[in-house]
C-alpha positions, 0 to 999 in steps of 0.5 A: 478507481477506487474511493476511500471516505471518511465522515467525522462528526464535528461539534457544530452537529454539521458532519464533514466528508472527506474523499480521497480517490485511491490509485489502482492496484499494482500489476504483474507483481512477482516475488523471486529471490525467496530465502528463510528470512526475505523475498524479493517482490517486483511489480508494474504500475501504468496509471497516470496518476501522480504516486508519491510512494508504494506501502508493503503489508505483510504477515510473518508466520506467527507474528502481526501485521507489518507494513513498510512505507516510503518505498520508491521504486517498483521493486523492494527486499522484505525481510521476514 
């Protein structure tokens, strides 16, 4: 299980820690269905913890950072 922290210092000089227990990584993630301007990706996820969405982060050549958010399902088409 990873662990994600945040400390903020509040004005009353007492810090605040949140944590928050991230899930597991995906498994068996495949891409297929590669073309000049998309791929298909495909994963498996067995962990009993309750998801509310999967988050995608990618990088076209010669462009920033994106990321998708909301997706569902174990599967998704990303346009590059």
């Amino acid at each position: 299980m990873n662990i994600f922290c945040l400390v903020v210092s509040l004005f009353s000089g007492f810090p605040l820690l949140s944590c928050l227990a991230l899930p597991a990584p995906p498994t068996n993630v495949r891409v297929s269905e590669i073309t000049a301007t998309s791929v298909r990706l495909t994963w498996s996820y067995s962990e009993p913890e309750d998801l509310q969405y999967y988050v995608i982060q990618f990088k076209p050549k010669n462009s920033k950072f994106s990321e998708i958010t909301g997706i569902v399902t174990m599967y998704y088409s990303v346009r590059i």
